[in-house]
CHARMM-style PDB file with segment names, atoms N, HN, CA, C and O in Angstrom:
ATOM      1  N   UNK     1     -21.885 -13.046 -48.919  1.00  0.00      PROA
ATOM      2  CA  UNK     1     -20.562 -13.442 -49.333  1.00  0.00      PROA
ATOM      3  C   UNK     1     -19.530 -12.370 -48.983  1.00  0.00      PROA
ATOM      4  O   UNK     1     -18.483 -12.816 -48.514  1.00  0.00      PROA
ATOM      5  N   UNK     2     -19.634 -10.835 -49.141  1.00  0.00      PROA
ATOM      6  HN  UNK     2     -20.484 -10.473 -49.522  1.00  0.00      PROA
ATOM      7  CA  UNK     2     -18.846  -9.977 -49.281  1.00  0.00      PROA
ATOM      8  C   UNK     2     -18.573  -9.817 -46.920  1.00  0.00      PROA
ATOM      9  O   UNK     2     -17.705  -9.315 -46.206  1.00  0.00      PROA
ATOM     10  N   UNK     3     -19.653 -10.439 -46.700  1.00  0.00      PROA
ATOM     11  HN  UNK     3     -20.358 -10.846 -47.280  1.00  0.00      PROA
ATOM     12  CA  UNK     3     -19.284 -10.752 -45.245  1.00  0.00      PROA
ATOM     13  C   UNK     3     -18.081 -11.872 -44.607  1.00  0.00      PROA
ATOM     14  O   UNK     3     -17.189 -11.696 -43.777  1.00  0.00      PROA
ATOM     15  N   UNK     4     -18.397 -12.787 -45.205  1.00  0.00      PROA
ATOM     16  HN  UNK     4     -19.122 -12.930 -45.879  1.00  0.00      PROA
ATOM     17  CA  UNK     4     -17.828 -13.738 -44.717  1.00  0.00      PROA
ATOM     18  C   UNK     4     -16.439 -13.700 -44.316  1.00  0.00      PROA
ATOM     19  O   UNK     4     -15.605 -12.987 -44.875  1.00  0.00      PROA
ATOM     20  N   UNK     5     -16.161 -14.577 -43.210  1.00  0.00      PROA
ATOM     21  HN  UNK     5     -16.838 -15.156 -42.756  1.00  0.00      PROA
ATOM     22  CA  UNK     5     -14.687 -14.890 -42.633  1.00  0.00      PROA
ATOM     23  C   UNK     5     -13.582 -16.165 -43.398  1.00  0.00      PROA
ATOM     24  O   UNK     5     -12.476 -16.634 -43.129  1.00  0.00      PROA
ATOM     25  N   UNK     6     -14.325 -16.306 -44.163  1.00  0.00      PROA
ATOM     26  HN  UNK     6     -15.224 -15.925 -44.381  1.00  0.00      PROA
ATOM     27  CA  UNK     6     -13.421 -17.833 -44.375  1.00  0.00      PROA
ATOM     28  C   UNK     6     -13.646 -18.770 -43.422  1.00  0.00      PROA
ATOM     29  O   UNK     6     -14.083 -18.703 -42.273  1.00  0.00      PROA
ATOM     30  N   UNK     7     -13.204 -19.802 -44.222  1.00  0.00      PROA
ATOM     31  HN  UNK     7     -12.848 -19.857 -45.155  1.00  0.00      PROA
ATOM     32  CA  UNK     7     -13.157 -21.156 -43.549  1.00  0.00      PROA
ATOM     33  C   UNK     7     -11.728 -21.243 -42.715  1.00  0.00      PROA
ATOM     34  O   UNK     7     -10.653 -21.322 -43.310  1.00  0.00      PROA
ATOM     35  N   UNK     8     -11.832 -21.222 -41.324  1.00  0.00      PROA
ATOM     36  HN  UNK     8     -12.705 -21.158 -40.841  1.00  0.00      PROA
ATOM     37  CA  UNK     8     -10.453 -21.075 -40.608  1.00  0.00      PROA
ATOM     38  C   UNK     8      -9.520 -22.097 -41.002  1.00  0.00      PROA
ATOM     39  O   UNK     8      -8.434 -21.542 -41.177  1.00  0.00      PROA
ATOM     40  N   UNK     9      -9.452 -23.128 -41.186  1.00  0.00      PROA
ATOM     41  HN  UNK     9     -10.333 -23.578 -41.043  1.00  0.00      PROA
ATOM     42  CA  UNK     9      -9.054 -24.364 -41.780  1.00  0.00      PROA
ATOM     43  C   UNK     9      -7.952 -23.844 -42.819  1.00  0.00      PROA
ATOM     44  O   UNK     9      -6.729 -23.918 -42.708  1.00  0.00      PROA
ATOM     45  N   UNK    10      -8.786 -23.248 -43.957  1.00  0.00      PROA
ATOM     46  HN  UNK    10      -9.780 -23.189 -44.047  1.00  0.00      PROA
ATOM     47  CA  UNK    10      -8.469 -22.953 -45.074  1.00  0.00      PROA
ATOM     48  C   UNK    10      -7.472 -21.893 -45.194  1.00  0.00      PROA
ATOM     49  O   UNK    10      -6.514 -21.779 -45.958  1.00  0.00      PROA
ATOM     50  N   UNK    11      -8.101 -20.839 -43.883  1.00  0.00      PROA
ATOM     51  HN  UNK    11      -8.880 -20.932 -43.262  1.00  0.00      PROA
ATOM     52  CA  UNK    11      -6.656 -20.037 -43.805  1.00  0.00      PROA
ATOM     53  C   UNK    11      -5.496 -20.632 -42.903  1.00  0.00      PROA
ATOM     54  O   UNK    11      -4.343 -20.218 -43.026  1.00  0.00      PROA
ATOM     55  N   UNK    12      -5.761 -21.388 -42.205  1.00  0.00      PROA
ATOM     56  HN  UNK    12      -6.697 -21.724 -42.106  1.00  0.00      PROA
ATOM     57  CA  UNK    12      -4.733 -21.960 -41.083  1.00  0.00      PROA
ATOM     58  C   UNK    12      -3.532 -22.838 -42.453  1.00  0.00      PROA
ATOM     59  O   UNK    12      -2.305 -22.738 -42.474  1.00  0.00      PROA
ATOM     60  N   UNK    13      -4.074 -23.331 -43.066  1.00  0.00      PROA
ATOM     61  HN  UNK    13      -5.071 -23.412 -43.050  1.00  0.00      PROA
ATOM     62  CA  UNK    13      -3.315 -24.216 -43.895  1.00  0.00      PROA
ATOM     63  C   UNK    13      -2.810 -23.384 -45.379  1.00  0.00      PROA
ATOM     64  O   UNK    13      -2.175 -23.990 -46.242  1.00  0.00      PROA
ATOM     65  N   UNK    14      -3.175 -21.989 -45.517  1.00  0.00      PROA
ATOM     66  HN  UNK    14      -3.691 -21.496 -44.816  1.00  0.00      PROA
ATOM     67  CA  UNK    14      -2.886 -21.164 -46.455  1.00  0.00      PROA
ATOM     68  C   UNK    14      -1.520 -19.945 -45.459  1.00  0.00      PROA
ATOM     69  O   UNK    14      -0.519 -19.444 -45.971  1.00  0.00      PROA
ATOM     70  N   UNK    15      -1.864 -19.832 -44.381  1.00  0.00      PROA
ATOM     71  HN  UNK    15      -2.678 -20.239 -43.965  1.00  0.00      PROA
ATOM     72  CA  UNK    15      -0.694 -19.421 -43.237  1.00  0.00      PROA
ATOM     73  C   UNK    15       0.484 -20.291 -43.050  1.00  0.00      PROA
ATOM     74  O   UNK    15       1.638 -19.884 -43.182  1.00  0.00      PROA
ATOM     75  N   UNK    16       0.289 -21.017 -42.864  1.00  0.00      PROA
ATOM     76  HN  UNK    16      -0.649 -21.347 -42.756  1.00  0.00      PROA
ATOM     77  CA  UNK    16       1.668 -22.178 -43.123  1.00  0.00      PROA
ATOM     78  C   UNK    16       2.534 -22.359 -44.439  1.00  0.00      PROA
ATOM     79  O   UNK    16       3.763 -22.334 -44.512  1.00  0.00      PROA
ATOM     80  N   UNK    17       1.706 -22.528 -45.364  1.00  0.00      PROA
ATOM     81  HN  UNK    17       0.708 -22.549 -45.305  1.00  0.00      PROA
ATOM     82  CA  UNK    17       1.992 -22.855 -46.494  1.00  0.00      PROA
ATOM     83  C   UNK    17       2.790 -21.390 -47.206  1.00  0.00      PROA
ATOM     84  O   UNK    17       3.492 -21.493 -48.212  1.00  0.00      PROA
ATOM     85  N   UNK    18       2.592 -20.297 -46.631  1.00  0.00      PROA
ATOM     86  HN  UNK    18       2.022 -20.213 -45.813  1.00  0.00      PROA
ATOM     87  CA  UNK    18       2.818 -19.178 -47.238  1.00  0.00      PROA
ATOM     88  C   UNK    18       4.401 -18.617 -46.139  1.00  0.00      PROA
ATOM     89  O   UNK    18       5.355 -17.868 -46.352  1.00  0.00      PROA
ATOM     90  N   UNK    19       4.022 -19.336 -45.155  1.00  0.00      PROA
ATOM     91  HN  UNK    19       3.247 -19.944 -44.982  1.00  0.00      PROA
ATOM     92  CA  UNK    19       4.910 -18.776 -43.840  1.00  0.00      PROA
ATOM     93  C   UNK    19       6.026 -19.723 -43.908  1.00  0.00      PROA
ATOM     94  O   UNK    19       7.166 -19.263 -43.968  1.00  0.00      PROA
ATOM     95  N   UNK    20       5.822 -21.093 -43.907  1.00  0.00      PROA
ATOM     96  HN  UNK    20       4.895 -21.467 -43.859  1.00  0.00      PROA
ATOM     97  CA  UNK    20       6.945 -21.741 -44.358  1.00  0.00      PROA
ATOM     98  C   UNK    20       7.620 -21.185 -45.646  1.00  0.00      PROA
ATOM     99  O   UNK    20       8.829 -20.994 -45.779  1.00  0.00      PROA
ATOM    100  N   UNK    21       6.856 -21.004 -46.379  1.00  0.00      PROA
ATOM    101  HN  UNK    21       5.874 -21.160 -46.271  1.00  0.00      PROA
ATOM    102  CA  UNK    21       7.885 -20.500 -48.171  1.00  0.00      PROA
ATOM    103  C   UNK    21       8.818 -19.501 -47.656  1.00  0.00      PROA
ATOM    104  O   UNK    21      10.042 -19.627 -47.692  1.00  0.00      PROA
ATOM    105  N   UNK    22       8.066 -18.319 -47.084  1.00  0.00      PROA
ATOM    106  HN  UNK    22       7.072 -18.217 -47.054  1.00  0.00      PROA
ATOM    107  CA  UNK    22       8.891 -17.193 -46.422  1.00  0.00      PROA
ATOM    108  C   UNK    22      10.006 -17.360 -45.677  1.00  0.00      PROA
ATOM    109  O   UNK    22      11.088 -16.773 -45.679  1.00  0.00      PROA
ATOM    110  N   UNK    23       9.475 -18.451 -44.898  1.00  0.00      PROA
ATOM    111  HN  UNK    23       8.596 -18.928 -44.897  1.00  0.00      PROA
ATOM    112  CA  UNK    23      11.130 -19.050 -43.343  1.00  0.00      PROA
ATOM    113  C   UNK    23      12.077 -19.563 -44.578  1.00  0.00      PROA
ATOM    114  O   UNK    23      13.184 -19.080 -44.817  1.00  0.00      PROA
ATOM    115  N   UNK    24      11.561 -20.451 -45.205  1.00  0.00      PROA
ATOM    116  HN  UNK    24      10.662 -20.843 -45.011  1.00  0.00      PROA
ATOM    117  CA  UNK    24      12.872 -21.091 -45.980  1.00  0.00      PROA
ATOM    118  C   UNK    24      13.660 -19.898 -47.127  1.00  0.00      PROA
ATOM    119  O   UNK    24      14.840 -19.635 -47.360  1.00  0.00      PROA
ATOM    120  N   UNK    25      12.662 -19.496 -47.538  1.00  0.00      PROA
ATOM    121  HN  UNK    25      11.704 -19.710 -47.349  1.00  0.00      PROA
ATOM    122  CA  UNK    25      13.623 -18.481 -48.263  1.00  0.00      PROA
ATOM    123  C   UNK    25      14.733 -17.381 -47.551  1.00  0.00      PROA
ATOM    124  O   UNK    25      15.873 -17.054 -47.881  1.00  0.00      PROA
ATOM    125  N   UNK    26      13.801 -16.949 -46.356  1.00  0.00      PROA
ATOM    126  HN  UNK    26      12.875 -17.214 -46.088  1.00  0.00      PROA
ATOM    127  CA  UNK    26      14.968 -15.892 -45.350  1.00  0.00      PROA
ATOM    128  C   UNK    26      15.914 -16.881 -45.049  1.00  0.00      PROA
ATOM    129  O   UNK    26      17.057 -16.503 -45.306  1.00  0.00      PROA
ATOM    130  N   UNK    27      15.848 -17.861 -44.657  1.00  0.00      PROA
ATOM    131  HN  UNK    27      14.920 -18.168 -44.448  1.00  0.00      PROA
ATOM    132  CA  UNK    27      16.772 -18.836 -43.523  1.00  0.00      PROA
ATOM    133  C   UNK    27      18.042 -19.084 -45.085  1.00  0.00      PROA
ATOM    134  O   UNK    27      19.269 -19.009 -45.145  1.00  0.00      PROA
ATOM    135  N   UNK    28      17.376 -19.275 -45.737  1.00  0.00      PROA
ATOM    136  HN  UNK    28      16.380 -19.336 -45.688  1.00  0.00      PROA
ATOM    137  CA  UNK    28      18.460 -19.552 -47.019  1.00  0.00      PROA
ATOM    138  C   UNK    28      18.890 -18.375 -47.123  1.00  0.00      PROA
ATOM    139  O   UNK    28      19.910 -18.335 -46.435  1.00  0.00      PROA
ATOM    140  N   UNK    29      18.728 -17.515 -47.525  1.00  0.00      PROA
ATOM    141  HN  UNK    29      17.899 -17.548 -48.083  1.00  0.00      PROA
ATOM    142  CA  UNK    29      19.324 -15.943 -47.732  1.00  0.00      PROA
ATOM    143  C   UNK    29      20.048 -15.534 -46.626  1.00  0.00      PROA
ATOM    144  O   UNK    29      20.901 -14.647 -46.653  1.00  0.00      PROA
ATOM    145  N   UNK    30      19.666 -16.266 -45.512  1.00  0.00      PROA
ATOM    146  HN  UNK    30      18.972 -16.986 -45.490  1.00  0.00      PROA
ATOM    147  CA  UNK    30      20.975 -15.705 -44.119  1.00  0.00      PROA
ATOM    148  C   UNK    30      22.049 -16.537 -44.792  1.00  0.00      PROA
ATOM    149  O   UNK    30      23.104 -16.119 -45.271  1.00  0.00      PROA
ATOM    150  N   UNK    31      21.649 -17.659 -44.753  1.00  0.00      PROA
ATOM    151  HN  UNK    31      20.792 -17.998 -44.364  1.00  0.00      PROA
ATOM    152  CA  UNK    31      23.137 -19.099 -44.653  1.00  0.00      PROA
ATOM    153  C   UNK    31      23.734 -18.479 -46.380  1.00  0.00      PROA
ATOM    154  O   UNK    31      24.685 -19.217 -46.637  1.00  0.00      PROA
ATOM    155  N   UNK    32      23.577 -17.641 -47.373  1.00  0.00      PROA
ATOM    156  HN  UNK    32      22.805 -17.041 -47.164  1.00  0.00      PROA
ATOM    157  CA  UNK    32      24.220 -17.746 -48.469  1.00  0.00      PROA
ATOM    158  C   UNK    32      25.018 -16.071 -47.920  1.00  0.00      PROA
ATOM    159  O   UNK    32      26.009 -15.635 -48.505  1.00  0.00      PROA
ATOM    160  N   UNK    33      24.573 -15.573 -47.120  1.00  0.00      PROA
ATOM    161  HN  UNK    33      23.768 -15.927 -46.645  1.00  0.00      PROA
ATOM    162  CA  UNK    33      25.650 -14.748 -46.765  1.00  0.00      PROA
ATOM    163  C   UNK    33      26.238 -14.720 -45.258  1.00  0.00      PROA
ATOM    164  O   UNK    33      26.488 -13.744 -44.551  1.00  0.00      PROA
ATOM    165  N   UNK    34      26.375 -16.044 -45.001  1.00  0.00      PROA
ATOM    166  HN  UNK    34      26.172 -16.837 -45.575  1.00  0.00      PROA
ATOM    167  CA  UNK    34      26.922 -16.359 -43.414  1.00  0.00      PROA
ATOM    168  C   UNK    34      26.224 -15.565 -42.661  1.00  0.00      PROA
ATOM    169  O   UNK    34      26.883 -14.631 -42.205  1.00  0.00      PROA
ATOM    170  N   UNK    35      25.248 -15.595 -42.399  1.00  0.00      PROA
ATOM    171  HN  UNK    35      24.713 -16.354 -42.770  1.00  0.00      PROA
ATOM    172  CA  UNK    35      25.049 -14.682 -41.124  1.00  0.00      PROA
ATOM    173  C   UNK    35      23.909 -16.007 -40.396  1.00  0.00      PROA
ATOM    174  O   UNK    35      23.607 -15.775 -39.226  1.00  0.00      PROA
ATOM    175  N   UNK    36      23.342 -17.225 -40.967  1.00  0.00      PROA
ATOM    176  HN  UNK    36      23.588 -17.414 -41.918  1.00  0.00      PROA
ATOM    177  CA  UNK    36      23.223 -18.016 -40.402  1.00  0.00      PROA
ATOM    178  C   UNK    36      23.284 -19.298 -40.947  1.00  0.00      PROA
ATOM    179  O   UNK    36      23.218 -19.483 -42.162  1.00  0.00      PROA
ATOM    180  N   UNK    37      23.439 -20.433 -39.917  1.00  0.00      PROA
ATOM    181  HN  UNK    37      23.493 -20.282 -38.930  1.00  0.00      PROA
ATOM    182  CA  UNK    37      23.367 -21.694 -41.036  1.00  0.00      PROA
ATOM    183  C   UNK    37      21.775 -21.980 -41.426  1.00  0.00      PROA
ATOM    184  O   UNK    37      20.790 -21.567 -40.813  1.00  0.00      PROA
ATOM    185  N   UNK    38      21.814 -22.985 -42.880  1.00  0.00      PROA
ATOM    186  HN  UNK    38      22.613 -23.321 -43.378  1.00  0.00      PROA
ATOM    187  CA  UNK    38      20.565 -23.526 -43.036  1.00  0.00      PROA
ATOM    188  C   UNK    38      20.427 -24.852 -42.229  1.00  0.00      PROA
ATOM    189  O   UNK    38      21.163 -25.839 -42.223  1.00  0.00      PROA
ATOM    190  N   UNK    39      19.072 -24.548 -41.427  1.00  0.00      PROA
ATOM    191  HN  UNK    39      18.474 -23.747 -41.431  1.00  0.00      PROA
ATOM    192  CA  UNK    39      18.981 -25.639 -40.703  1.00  0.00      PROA
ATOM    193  C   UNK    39      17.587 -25.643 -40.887  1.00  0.00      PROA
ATOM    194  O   UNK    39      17.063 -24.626 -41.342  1.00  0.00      PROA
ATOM    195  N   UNK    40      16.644 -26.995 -40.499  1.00  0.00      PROA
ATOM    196  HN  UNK    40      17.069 -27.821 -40.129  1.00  0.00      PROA
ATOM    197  CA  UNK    40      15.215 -26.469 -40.811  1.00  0.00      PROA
ATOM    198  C   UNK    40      14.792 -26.566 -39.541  1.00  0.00      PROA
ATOM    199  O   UNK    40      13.568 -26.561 -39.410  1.00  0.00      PROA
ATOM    200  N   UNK    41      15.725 -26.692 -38.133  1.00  0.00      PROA
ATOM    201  HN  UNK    41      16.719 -26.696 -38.238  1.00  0.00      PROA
ATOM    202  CA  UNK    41      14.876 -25.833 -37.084  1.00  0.00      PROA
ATOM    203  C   UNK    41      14.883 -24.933 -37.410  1.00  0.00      PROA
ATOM    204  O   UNK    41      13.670 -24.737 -37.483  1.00  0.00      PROA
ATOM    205  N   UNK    42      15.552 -23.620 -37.884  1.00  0.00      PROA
ATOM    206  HN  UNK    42      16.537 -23.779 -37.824  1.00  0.00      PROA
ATOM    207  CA  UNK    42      15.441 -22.810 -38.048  1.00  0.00      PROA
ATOM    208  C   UNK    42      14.367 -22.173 -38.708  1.00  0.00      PROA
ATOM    209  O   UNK    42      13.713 -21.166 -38.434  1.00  0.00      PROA
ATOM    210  N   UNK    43      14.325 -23.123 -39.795  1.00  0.00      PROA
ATOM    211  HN  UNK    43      14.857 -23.940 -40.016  1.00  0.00      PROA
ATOM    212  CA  UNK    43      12.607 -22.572 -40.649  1.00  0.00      PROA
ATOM    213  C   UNK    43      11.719 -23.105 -39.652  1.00  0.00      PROA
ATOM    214  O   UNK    43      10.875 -22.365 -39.147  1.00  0.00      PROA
ATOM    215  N   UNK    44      11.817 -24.297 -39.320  1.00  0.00      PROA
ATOM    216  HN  UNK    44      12.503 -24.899 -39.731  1.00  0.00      PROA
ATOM    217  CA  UNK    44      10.252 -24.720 -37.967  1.00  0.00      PROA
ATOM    218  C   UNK    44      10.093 -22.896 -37.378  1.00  0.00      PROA
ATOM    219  O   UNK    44       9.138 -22.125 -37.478  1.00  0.00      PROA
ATOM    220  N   UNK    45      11.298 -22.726 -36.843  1.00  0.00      PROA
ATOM    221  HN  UNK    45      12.074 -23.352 -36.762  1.00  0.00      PROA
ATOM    222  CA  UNK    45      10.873 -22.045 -35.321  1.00  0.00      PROA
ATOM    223  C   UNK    45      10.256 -20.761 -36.658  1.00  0.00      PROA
ATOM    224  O   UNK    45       9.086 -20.384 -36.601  1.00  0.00      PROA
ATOM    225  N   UNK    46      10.894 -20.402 -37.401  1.00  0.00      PROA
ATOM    226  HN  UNK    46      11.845 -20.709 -37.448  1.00  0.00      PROA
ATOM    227  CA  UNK    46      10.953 -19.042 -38.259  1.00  0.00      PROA
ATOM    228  C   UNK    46       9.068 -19.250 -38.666  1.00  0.00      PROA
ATOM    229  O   UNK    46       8.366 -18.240 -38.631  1.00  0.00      PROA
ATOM    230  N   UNK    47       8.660 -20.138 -38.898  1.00  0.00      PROA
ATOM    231  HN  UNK    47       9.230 -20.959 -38.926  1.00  0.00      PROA
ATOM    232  CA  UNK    47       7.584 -20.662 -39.686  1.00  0.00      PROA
ATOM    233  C   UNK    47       6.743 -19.959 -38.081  1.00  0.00      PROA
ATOM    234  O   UNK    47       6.041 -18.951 -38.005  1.00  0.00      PROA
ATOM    235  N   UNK    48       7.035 -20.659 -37.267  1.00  0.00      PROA
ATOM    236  HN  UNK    48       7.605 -21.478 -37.328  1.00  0.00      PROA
ATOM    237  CA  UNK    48       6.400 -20.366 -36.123  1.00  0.00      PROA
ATOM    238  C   UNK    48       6.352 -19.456 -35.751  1.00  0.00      PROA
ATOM    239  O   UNK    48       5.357 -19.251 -35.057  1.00  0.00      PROA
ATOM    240  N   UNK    49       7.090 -18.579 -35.879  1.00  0.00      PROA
ATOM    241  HN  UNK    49       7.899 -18.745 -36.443  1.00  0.00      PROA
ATOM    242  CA  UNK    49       7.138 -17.158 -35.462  1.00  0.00      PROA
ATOM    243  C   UNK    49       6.303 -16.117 -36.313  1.00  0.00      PROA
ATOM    244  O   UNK    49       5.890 -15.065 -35.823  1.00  0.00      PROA
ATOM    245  N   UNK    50       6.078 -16.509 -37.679  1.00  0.00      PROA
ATOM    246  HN  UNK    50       6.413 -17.363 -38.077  1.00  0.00      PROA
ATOM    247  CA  UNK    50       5.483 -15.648 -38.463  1.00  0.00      PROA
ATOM    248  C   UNK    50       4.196 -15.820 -38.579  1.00  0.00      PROA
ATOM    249  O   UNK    50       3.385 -14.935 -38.849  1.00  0.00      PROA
ATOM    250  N   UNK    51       3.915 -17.211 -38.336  1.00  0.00      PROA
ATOM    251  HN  UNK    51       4.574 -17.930 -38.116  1.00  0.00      PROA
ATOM    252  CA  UNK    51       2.437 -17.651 -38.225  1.00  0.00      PROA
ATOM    253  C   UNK    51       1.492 -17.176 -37.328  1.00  0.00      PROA
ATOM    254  O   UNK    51       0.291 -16.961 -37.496  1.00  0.00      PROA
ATOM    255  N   UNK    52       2.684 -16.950 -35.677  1.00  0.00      PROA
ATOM    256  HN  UNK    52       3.659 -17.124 -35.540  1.00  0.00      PROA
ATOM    257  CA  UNK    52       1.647 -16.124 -34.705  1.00  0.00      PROA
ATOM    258  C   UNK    52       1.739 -14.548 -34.883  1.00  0.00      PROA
ATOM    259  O   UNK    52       0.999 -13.653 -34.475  1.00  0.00      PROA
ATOM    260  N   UNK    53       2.836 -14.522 -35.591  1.00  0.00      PROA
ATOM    261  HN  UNK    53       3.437 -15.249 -35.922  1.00  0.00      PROA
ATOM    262  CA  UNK    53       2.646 -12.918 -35.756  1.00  0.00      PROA
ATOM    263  C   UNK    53       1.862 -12.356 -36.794  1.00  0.00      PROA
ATOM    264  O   UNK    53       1.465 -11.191 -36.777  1.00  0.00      PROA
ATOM    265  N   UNK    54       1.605 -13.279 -37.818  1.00  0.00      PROA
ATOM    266  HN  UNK    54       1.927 -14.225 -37.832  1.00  0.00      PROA
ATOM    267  CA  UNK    54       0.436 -12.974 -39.240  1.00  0.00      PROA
ATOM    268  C   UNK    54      -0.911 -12.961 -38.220  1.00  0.00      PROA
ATOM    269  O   UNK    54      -1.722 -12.036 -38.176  1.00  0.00      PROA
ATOM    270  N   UNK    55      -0.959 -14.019 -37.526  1.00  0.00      PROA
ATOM    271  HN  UNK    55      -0.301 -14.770 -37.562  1.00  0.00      PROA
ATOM    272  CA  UNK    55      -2.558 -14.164 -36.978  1.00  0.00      PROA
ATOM    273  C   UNK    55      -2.807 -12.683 -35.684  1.00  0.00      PROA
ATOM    274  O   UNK    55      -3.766 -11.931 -35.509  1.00  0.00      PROA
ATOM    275  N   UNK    56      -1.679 -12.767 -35.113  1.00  0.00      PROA
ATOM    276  HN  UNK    56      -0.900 -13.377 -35.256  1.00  0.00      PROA
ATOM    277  CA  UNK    56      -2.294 -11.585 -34.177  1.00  0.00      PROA
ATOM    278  C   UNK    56      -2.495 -10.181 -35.536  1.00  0.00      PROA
ATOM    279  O   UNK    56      -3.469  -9.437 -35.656  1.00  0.00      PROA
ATOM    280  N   UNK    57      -1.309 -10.199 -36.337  1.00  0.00      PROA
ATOM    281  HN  UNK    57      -0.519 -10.803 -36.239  1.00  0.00      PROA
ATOM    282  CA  UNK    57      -1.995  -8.741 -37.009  1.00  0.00      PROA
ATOM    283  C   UNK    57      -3.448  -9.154 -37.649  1.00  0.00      PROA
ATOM    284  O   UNK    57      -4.390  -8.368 -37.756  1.00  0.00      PROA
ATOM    285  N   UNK    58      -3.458 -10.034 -37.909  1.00  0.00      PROA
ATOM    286  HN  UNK    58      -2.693 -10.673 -37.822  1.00  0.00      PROA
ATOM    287  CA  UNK    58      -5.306 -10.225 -38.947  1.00  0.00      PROA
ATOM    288  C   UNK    58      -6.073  -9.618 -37.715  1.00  0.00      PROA
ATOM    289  O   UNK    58      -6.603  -8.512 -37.613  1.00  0.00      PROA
ATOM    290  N   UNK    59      -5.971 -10.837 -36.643  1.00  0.00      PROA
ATOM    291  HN  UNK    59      -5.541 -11.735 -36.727  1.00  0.00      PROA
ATOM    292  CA  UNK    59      -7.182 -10.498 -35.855  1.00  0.00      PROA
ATOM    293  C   UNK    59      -7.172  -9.029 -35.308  1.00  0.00      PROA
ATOM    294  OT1 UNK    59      -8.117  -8.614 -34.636  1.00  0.00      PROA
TER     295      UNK     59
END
């Protein structure tokens, strides 16, 4: 047990879920001090960006 990797699944869908919360909260915290609008491309792409950057630091 103290080996194991996880179920990739389980983290793939715990990475999103954690990475989206993060995009929407920054993306809101830009647009409440103008520095960007809230848009949810913005969280897509933001979501996306943190997701490959969480996975390259794990691996």
């Amino acid at each position: 047990m103290a080996n194991s990797q996880g179920d990739p699944r389980v983290l793939f869908v715990m990475n999103l879920v954690l990475s989206a919360g993060f995009a929407t909260l920054v993306v809101w915290g830009l647009s409440v001090v103008d520095a960007l609008a809230f848009e949810w491309q913005s969280v897509v792409a933001l979501t996306g960006i943190l997701m490959v950057v969480t996975y390259l630091v794990v691996r």
